[in-house]
N, CA, C and O atoms as a printed pandas DataFrame, in Angstrom:
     atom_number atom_name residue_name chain_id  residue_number  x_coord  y_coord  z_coord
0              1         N          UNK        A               1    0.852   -1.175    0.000
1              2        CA          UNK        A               1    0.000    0.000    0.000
2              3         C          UNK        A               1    0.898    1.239    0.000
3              4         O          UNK        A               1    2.048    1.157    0.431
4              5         N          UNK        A               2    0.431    2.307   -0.443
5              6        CA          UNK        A               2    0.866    3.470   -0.547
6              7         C          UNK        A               2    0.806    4.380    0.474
7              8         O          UNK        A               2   -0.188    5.029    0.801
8              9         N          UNK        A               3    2.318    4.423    1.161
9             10        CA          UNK        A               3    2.129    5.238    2.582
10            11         C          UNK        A               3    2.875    6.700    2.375
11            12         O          UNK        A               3    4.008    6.861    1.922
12            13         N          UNK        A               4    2.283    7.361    2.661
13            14        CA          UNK        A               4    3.309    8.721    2.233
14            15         C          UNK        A               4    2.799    9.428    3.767
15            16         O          UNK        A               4    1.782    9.523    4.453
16            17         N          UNK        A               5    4.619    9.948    3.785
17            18        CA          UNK        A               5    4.610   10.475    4.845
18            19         C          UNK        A               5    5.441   11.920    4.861
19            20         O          UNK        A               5    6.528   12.022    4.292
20            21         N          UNK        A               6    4.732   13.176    5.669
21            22        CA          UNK        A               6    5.245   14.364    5.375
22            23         C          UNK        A               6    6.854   14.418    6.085
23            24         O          UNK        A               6    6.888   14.122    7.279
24            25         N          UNK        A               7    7.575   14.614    5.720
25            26        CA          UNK        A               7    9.512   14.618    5.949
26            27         C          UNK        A               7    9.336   15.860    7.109
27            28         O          UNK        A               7   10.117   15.760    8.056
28            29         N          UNK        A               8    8.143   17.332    7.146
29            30        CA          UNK        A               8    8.634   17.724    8.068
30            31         C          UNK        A               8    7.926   17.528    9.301
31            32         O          UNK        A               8    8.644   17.567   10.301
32            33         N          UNK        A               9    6.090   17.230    9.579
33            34        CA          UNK        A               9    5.942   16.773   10.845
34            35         C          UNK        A               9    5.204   15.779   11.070
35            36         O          UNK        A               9    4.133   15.762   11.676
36            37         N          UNK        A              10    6.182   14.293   10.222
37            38        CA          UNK        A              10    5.927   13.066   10.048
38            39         C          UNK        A              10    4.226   12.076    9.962
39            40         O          UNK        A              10    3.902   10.900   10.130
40            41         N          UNK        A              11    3.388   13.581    9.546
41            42        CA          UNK        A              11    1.899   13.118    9.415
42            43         C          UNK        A              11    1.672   11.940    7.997
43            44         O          UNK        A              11    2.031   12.329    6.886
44            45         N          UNK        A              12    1.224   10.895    8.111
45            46        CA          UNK        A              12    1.079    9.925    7.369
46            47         C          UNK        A              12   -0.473    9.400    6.746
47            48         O          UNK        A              12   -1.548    9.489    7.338
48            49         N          UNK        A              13   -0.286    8.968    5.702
49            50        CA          UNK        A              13   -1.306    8.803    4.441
50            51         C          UNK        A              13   -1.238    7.698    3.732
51            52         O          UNK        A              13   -0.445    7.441    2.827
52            53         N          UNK        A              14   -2.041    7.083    4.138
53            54        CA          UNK        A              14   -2.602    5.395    3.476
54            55         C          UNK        A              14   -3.582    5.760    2.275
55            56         O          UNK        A              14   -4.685    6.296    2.387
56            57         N          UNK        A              15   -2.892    5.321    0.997
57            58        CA          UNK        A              15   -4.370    5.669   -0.199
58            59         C          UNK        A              15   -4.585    4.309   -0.505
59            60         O          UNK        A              15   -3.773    3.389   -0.602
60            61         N          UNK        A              16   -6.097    4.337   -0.675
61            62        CA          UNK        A              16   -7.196    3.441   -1.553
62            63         C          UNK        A              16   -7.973    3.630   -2.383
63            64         O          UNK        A              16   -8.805    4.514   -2.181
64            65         N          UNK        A              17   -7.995    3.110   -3.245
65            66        CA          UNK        A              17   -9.161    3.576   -4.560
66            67         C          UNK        A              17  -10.674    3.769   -4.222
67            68         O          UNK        A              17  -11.305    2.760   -3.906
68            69         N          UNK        A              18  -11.220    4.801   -4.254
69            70        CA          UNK        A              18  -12.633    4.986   -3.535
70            71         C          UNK        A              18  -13.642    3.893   -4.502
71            72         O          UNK        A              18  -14.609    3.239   -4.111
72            73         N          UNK        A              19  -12.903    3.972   -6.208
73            74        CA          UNK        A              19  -14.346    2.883   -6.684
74            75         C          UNK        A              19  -13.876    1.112   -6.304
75            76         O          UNK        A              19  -14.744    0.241   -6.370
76            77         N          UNK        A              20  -12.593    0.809   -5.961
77            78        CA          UNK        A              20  -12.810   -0.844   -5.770
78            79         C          UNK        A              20  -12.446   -0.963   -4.258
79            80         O          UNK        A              20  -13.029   -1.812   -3.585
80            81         N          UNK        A              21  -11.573   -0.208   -3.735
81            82        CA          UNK        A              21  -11.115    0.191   -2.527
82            83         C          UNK        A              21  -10.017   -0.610   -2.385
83            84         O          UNK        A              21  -10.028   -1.078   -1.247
84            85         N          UNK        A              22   -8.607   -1.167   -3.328
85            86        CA          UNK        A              22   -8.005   -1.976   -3.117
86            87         C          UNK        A              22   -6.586   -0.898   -3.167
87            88         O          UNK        A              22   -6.749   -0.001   -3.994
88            89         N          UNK        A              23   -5.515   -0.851   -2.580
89            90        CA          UNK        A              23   -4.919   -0.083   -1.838
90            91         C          UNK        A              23   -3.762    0.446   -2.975
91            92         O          UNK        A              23   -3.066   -0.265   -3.700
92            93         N          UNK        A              24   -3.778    1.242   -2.927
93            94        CA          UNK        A              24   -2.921    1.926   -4.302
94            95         C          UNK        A              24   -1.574    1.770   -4.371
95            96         O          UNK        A              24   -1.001    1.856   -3.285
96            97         N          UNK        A              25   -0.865    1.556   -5.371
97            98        CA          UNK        A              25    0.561    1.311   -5.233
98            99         C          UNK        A              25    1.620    2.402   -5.841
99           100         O          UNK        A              25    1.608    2.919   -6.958
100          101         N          UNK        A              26    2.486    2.580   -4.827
101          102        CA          UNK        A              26    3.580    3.148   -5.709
102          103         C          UNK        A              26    4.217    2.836   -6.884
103          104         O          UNK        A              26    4.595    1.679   -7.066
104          105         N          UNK        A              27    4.451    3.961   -7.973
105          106        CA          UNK        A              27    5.016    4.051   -8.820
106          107         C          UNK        A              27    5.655    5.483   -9.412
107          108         O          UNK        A              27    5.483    6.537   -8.799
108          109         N          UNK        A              28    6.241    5.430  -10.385
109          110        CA          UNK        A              28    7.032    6.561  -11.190
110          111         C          UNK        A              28    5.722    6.733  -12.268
111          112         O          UNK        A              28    4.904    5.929  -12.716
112          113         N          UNK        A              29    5.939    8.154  -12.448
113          114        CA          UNK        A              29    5.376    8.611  -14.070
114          115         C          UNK        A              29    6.890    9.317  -14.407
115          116         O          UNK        A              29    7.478    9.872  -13.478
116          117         N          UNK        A              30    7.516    9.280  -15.791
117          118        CA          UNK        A              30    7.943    9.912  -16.544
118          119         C          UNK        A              30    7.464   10.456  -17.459
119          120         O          UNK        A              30    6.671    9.909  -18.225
120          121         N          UNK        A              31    7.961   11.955  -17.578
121          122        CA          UNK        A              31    7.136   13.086  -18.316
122          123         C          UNK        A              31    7.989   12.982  -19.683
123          124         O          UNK        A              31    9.090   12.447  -19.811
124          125         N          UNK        A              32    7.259   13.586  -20.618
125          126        CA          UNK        A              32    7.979   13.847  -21.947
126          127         C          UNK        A              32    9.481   14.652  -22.006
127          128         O          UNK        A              32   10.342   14.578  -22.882
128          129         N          UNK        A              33    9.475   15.366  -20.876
129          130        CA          UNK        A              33   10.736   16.288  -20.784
130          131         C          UNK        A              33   11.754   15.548  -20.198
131          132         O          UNK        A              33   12.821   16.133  -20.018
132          133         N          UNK        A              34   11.590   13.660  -19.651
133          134        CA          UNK        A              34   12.568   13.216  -18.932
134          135         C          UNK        A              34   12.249   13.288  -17.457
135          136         O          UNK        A              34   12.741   12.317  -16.882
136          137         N          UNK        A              35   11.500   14.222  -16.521
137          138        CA          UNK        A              35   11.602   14.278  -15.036
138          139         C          UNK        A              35   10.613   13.159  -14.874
139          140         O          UNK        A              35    9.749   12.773  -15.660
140          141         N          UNK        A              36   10.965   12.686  -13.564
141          142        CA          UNK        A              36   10.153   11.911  -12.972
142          143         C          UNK        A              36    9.129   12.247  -12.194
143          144         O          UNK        A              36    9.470   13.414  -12.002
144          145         N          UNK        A              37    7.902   12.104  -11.455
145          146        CA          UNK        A              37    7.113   12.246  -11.001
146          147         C          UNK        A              37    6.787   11.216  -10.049
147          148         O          UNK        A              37    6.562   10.229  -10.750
148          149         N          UNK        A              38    6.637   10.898   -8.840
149          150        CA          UNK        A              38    6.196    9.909   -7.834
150          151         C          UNK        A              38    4.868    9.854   -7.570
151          152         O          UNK        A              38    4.422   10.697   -6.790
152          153         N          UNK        A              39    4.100    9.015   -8.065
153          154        CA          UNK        A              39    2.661    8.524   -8.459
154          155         C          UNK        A              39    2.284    7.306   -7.325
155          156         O          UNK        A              39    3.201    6.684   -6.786
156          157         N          UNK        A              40    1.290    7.107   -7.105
157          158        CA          UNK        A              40    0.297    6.164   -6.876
158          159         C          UNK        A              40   -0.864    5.813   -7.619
159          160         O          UNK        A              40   -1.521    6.720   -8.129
160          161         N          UNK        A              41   -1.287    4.373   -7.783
161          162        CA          UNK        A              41   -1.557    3.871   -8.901
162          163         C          UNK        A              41   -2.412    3.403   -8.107
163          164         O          UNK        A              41   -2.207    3.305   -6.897
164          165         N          UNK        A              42   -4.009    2.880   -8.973
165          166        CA          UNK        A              42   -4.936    1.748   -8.982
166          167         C          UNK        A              42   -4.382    0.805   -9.250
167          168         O          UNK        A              42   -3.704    0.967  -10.265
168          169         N          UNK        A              43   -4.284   -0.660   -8.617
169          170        CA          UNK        A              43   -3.825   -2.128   -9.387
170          171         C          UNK        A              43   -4.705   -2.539  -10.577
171          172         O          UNK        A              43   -4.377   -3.449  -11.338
172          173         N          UNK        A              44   -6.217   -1.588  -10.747
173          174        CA          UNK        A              44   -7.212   -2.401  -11.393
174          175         C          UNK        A              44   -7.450   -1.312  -12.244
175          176         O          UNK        A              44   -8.552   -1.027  -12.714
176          177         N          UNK        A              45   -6.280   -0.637  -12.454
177          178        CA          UNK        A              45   -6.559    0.579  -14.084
178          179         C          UNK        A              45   -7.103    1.608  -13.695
179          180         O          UNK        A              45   -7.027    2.463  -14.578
180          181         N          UNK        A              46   -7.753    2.054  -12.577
181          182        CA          UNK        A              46   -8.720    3.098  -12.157
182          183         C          UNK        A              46   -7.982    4.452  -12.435
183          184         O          UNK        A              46   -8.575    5.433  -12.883
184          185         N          UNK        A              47   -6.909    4.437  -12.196
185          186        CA          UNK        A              47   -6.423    5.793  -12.548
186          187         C          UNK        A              47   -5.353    6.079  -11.822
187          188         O          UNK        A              47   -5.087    5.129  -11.085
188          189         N          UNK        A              48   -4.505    7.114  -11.686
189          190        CA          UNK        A              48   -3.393    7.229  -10.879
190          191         C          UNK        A              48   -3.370    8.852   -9.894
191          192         O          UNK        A              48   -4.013    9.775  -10.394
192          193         N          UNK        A              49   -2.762    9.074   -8.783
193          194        CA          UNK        A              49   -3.016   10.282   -8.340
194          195         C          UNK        A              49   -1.059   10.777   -7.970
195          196         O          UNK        A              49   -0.154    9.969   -7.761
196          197         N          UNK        A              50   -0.942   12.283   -8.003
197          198        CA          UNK        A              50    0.468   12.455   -7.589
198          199         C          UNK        A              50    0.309   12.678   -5.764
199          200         O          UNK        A              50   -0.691   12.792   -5.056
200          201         N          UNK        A              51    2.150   12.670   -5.364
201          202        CA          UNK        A              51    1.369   12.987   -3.893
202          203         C          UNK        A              51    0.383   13.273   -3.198
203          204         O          UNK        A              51   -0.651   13.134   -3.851
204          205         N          UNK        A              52    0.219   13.603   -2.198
205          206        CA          UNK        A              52   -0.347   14.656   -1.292
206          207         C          UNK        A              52    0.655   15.455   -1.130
207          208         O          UNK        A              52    1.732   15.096   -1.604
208          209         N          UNK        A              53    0.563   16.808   -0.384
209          210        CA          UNK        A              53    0.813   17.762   -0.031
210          211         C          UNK        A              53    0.702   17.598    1.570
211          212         O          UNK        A              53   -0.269   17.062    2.105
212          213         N          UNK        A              54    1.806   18.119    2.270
213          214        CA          UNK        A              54    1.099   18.600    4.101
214          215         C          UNK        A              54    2.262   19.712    4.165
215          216         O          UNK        A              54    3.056   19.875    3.239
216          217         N          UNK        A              55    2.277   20.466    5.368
217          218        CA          UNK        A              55    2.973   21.443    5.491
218          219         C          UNK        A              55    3.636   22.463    4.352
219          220         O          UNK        A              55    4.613   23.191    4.530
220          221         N          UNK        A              56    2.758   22.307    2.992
221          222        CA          UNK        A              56    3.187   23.105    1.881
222          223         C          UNK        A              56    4.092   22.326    1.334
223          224         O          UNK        A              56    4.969   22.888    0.678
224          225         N          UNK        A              57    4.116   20.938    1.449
225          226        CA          UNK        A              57    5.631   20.460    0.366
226          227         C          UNK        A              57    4.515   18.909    0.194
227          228         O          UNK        A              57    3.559   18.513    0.860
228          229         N          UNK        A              58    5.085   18.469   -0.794
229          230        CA          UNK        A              58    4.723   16.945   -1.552
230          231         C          UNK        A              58    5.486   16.192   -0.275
231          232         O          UNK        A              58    6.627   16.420    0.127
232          233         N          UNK        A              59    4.413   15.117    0.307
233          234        CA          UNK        A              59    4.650   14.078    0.911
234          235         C          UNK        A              59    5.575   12.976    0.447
235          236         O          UNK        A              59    5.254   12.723   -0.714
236          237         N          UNK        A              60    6.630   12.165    0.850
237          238        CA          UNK        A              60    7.338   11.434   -0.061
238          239         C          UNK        A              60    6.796   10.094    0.531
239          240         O          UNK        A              60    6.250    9.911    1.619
240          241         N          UNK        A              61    7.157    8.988   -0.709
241          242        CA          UNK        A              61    6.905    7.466    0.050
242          243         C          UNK        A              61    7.503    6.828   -0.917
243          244         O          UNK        A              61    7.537    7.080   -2.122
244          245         N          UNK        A              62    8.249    5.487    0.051
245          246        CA          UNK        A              62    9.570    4.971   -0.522
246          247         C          UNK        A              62    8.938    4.322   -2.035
247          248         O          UNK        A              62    7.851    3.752   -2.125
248          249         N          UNK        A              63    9.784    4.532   -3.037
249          250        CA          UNK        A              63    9.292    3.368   -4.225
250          251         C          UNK        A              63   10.632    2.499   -4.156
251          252         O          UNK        A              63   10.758    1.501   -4.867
């Protein structure tokens, strides 16, 4: 499951897909320009979301 946690006051975030509810997984998107992007994914195609946000910065979680 996809745990992201804020680096500065260690608040933490479990995602699940609201239409099957099966627990989203980390992954990379690469953009056309080459950068990477740290994604969480549906296992069942539903779609993908980028971080969260807490304290004004993108939450990180290990891939």
């Amino acid at each position: 499951m996809a745990t992201y946690e804020c680096d500065q006051c260690g608040m933490a975030v479990n995602a699940t897909c609201a239409k099957c509810d099966t627990p989203l997984v980390d992954d990379v998107l690469v953009l056309d320009d080459g950068n990477k992007v740290q994604i969480s994914k549906c296992q069942n195609g539903h779609g993908k979301i980028k971080s969260p946000m807490c304290c004004g910065n993108d939450m990180s979680c290990p891939v």
